[in-house]
ChimeraX commands (.cxc) that place a marker at each C-alpha (Angstrom):
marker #1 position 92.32,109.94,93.08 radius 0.5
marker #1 position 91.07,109.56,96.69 radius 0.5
marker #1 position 91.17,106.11,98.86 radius 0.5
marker #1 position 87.95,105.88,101.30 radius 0.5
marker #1 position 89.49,105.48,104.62 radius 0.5
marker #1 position 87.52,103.47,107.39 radius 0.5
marker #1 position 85.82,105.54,109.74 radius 0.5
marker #1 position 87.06,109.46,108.55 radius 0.5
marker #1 position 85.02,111.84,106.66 radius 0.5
marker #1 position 87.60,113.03,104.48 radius 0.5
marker #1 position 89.70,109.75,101.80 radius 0.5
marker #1 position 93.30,109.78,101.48 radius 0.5
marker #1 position 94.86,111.42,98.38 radius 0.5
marker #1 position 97.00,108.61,96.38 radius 0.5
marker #1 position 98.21,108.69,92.95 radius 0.5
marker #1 position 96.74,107.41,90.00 radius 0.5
marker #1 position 99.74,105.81,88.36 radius 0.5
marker #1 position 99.87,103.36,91.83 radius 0.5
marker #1 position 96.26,102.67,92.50 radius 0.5
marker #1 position 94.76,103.75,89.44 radius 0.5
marker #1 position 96.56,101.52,87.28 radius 0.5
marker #1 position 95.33,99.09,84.34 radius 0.5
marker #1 position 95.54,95.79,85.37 radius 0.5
marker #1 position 97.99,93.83,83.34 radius 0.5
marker #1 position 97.96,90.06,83.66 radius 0.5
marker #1 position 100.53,89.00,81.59 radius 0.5
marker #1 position 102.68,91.37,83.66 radius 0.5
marker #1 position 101.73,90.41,87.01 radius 0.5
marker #1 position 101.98,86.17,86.28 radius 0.5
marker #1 position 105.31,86.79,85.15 radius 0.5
marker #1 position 106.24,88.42,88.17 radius 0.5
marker #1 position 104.00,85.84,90.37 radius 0.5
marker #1 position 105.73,82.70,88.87 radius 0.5
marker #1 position 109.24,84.24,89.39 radius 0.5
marker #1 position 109.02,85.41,92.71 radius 0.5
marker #1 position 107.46,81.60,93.31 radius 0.5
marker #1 position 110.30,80.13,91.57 radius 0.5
marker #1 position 113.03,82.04,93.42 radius 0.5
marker #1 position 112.03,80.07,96.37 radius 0.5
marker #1 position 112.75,76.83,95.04 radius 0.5
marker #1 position 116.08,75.11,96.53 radius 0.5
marker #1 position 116.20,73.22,93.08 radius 0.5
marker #1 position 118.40,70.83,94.98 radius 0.5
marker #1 position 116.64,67.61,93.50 radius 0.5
marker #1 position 118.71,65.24,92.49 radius 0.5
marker #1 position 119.05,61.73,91.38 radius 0.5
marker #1 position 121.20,59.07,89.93 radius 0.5
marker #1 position 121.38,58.18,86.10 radius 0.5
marker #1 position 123.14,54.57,85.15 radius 0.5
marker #1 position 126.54,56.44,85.30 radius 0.5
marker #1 position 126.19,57.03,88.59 radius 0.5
marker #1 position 125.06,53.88,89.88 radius 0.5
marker #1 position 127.70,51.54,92.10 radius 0.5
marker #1 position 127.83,48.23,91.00 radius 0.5
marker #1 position 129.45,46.03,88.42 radius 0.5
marker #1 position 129.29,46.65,84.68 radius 0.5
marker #1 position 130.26,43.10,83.68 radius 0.5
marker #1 position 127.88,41.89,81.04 radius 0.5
marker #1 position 125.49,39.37,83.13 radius 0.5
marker #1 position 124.88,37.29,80.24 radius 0.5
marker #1 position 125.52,36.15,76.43 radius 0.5
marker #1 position 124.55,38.65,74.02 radius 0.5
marker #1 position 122.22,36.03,71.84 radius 0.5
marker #1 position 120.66,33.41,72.83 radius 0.5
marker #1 position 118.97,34.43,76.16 radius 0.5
marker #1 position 116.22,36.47,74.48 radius 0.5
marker #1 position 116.75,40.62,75.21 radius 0.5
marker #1 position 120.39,41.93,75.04 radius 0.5
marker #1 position 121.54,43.47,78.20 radius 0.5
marker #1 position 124.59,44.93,79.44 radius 0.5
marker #1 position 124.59,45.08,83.27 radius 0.5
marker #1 position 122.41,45.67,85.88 radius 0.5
marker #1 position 122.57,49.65,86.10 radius 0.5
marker #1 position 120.34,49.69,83.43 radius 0.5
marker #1 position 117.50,51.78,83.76 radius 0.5
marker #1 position 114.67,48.57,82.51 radius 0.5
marker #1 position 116.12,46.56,85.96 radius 0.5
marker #1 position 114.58,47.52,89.35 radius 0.5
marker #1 position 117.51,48.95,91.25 radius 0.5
marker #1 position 118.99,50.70,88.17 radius 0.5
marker #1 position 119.72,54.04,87.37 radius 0.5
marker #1 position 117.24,56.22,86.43 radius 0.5
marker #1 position 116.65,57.70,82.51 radius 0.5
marker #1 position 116.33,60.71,82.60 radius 0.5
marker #1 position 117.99,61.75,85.68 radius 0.5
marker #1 position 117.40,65.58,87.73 radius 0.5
marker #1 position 120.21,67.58,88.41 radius 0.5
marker #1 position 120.34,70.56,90.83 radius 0.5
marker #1 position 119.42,73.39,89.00 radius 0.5
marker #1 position 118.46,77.46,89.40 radius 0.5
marker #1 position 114.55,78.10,88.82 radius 0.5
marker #1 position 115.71,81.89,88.96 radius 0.5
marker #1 position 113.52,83.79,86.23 radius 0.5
marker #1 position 115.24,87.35,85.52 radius 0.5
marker #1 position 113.05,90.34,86.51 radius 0.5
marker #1 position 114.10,94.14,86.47 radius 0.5
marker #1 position 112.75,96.47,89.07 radius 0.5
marker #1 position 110.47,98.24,86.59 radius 0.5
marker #1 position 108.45,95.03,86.22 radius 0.5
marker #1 position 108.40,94.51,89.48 radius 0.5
marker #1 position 107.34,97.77,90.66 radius 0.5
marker #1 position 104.55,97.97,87.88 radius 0.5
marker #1 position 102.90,94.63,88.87 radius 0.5
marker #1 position 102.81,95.76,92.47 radius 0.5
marker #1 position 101.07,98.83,91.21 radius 0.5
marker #1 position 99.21,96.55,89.22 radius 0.5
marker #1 position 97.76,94.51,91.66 radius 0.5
marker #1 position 97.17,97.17,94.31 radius 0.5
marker #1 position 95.03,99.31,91.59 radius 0.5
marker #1 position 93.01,95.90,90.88 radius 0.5
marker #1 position 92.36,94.99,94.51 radius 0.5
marker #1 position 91.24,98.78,94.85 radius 0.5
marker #1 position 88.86,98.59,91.74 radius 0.5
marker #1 position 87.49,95.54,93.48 radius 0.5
marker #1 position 86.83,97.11,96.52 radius 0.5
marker #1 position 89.36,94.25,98.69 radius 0.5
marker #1 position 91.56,97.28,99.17 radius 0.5
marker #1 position 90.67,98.75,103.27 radius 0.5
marker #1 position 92.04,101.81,104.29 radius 0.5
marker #1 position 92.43,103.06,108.40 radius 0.5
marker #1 position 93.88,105.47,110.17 radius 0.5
marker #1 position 96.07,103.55,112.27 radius 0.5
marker #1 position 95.91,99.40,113.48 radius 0.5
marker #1 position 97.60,97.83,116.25 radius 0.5
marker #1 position 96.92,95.84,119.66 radius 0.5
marker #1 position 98.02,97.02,123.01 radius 0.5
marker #1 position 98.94,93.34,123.68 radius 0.5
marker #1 position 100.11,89.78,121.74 radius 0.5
marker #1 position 96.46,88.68,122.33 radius 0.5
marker #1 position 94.84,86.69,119.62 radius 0.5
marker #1 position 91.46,86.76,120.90 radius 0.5
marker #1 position 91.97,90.99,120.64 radius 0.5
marker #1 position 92.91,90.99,117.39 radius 0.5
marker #1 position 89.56,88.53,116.05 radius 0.5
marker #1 position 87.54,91.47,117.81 radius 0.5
marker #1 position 88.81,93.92,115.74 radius 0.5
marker #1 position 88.63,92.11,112.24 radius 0.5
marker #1 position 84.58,91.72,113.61 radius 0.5
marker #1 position 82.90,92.74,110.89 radius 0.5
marker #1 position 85.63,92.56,107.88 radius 0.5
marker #1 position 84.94,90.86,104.42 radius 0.5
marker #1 position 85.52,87.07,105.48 radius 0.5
marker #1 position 88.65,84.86,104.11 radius 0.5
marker #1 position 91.73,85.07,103.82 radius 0.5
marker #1 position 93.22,88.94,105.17 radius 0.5
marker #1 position 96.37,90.46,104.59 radius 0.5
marker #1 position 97.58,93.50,107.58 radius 0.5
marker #1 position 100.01,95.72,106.24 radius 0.5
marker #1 position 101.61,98.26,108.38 radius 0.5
marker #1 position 104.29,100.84,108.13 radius 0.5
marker #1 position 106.82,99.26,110.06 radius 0.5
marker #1 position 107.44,95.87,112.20 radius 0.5
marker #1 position 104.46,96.09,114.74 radius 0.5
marker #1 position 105.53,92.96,117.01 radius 0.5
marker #1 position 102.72,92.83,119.64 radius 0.5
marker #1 position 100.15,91.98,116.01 radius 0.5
marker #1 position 102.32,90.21,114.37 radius 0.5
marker #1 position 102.41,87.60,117.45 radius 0.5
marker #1 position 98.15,88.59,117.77 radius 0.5
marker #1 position 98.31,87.17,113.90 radius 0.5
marker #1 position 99.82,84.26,114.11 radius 0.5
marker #1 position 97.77,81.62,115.63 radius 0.5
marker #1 position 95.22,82.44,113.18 radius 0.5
marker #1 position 95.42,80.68,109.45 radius 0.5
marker #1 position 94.17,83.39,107.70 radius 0.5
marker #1 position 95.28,86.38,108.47 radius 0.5
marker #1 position 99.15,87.44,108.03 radius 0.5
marker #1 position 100.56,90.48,108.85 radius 0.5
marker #1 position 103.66,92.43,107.00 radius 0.5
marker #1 position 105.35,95.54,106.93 radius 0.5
marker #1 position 105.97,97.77,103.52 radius 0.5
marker #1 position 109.48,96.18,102.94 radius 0.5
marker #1 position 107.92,92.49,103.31 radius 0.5
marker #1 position 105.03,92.90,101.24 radius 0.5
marker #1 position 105.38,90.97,98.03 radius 0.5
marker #1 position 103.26,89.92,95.01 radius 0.5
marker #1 position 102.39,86.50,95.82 radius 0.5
marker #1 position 100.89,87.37,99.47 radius 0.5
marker #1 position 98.92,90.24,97.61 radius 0.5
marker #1 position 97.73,88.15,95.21 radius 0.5
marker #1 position 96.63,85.54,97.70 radius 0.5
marker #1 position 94.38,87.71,99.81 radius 0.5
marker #1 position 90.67,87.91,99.72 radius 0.5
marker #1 position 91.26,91.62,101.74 radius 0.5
marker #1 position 94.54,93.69,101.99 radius 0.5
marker #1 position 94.13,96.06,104.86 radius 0.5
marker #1 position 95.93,99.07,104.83 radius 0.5
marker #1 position 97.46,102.04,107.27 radius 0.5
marker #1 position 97.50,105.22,105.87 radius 0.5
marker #1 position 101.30,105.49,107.02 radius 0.5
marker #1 position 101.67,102.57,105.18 radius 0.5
marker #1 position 99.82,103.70,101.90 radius 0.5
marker #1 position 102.12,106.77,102.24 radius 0.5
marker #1 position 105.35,104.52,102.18 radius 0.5
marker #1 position 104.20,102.45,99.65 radius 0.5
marker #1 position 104.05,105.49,97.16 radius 0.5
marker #1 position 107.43,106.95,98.21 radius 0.5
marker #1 position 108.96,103.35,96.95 radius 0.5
marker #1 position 106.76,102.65,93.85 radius 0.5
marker #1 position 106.88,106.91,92.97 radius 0.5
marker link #1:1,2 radius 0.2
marker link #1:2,3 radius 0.2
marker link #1:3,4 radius 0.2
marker link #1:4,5 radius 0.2
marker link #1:5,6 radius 0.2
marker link #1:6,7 radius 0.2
marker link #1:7,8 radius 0.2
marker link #1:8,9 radius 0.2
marker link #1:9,10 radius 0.2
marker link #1:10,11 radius 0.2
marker link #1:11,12 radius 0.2
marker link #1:12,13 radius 0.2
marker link #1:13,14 radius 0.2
marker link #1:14,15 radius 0.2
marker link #1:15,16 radius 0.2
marker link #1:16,17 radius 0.2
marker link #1:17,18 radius 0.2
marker link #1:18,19 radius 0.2
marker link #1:19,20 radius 0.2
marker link #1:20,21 radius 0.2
marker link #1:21,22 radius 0.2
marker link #1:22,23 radius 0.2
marker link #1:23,24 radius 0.2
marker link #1:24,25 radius 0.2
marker link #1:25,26 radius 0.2
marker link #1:26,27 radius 0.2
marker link #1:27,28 radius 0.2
marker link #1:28,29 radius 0.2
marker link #1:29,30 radius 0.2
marker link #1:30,31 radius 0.2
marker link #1:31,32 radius 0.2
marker link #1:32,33 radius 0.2
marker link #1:33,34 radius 0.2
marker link #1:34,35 radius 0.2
marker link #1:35,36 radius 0.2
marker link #1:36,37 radius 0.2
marker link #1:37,38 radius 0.2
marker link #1:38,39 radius 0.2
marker link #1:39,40 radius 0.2
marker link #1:40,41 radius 0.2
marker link #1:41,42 radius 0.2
marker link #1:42,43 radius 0.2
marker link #1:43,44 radius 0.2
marker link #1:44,45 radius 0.2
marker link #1:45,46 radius 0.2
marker link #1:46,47 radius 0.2
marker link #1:47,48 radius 0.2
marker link #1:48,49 radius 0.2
marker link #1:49,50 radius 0.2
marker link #1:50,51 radius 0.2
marker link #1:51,52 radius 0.2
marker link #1:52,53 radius 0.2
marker link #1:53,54 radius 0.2
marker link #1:54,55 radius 0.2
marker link #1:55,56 radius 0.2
marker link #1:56,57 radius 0.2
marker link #1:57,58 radius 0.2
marker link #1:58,59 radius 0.2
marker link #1:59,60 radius 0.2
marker link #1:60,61 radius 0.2
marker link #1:61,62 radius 0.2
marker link #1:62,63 radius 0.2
marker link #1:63,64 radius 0.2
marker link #1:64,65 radius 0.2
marker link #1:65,66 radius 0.2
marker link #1:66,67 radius 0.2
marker link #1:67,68 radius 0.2
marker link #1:68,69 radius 0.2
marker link #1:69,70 radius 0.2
marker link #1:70,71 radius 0.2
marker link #1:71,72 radius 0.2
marker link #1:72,73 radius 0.2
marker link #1:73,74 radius 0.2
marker link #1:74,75 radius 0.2
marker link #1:75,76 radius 0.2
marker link #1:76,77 radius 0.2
marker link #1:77,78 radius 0.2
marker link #1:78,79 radius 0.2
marker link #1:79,80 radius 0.2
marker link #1:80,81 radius 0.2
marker link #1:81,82 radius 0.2
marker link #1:82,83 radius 0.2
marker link #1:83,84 radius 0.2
marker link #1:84,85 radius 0.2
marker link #1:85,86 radius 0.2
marker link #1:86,87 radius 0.2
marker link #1:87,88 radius 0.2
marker link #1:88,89 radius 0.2
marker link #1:89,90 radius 0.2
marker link #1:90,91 radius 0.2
marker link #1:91,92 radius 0.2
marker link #1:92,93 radius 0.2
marker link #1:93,94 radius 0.2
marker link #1:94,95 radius 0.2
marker link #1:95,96 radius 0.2
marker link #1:96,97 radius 0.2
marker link #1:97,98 radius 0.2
marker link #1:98,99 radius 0.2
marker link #1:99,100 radius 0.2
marker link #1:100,101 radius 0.2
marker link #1:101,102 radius 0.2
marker link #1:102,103 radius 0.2
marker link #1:103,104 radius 0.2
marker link #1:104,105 radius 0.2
marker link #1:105,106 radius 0.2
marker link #1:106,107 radius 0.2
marker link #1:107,108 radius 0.2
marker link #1:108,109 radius 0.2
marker link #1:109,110 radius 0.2
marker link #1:110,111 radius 0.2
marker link #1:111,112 radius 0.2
marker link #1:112,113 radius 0.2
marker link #1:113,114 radius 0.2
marker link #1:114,115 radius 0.2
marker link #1:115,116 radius 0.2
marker link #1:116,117 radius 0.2
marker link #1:117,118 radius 0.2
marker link #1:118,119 radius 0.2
marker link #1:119,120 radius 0.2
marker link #1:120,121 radius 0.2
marker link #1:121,122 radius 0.2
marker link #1:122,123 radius 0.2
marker link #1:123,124 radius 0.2
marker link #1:124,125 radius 0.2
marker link #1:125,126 radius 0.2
marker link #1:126,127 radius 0.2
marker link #1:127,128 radius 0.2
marker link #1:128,129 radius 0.2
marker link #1:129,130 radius 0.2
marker link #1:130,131 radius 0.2
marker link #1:131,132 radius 0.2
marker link #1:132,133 radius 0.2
marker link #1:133,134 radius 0.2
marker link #1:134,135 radius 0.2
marker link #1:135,136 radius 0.2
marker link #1:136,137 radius 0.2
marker link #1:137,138 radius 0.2
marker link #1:138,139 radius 0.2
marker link #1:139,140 radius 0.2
marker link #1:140,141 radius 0.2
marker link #1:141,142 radius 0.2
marker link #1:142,143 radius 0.2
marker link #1:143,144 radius 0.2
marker link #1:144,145 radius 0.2
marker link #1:145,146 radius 0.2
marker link #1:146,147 radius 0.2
marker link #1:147,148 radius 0.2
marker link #1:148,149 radius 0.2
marker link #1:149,150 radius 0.2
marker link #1:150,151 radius 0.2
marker link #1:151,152 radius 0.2
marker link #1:152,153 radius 0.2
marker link #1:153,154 radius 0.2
marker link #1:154,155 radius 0.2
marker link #1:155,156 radius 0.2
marker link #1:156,157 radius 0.2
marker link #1:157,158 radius 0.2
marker link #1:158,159 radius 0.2
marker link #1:159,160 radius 0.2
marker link #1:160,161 radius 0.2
marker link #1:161,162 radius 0.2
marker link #1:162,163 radius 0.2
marker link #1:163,164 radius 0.2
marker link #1:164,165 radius 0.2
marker link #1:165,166 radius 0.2
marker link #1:166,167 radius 0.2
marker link #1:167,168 radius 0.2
marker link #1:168,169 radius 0.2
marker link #1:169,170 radius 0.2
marker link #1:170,171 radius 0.2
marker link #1:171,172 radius 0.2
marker link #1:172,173 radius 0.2
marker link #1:173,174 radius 0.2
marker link #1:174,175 radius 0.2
marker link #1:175,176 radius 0.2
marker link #1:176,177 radius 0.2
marker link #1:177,178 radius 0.2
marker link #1:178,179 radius 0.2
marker link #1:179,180 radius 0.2
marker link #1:180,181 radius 0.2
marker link #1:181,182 radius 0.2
marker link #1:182,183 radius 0.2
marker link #1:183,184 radius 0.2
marker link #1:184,185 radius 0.2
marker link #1:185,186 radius 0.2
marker link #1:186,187 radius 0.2
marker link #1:187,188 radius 0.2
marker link #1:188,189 radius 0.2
marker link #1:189,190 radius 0.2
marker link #1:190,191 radius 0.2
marker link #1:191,192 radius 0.2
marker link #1:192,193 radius 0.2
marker link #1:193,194 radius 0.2
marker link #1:194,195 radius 0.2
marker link #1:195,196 radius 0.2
marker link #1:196,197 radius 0.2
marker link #1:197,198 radius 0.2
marker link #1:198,199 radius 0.2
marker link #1:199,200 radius 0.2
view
């Protein structure tokens, strides 16, 4: 199959199994809510009655004084320990590379059935200058854009980052979640070339 590339006569020659994939959606939320959850610190913790400083002498007789109570650690008295107390804990969900790799494809082949999916020839500005960069994106599909270039291109990556809605990565940065969250994913070809040699 051929991507349209912006502004040539002649599309870009990609492979089928990477942008002409069916979409799987079970595949790709798996993939979305792990990467997600490999982010979390899932440092949270608090303290149950056991770990509470304090006393334990009974505060009062065990009939007589209407409820029973032990001492004040108890989770029913403000101050006390909590129930059901969190722990730190791993949110890591296991995924192989083969899942990975197809729910990249996945998504690419979606955004290209969709038409969110912009090819060019080349993009870059000869300066840091965020006021450039908004002058080139003139006449793009409005909200929210992801830039994806071949390698670290430093002088659009500081262009990019005053604005809120559009991010720029290179091929080894690009990841599901940013993918996912794009209204536009704008492409090199260098970097459409790369992205076959790693999902190939």
């Amino acid at each position: 199959m051929e991507l349209q590339v912006m502004g040539a006569k002649k599309g870009l020659a990609v492979s089928d199994a990477i942008f002409g994939r069916e979409f799987s959606e079970g595949l790709v939320h798996q993939v979305v809510v792990a990467y997600r959850n490999a982010g979390r610190s899932g440092t949270k913790a608090q303290k149950s009655r056991s770990d509470m400083s304090g006393t334990t002498k009974k505060f009062k007789a065990q009939k007589g004084g209407g409820a029973r109570h032990g001492d004040y650690r108890a989770p029913i008295f403000v101050g006390g320990g909590r129930t059901f107390a969190a722990r730190p804990r791993s949110f890591a969900q296991k995924v192989n590379k083969k899942m990975y790799r197809g729910a990249i494809q996945a998504i690419l082949s979606e955004l290209n059935r969709q038409g969110r999916l912009k090819v060019v020839e080349s993009f870059s500005v000869d300066k840091p200058s965020t006021k450039n960069l908004v002058e080139k994106l003139q006449g793009m599909d409005g909200g929210r854009m992801l830039i994806v270039t071949e390698n670290v291109d430093q002088n659009l990556y500081l262009a990019a980052r005053n604005l809120p809605h559009v991010a720029v990565v290179d091929v080894a940065a690009m990841d599901p979640v940013s993918l996912v969250d794009a209204a536009n994913v704008l492409m090199t070809v260098d970097s459409v070339k790369k992205i076959e040699e790693w999902l190939a």
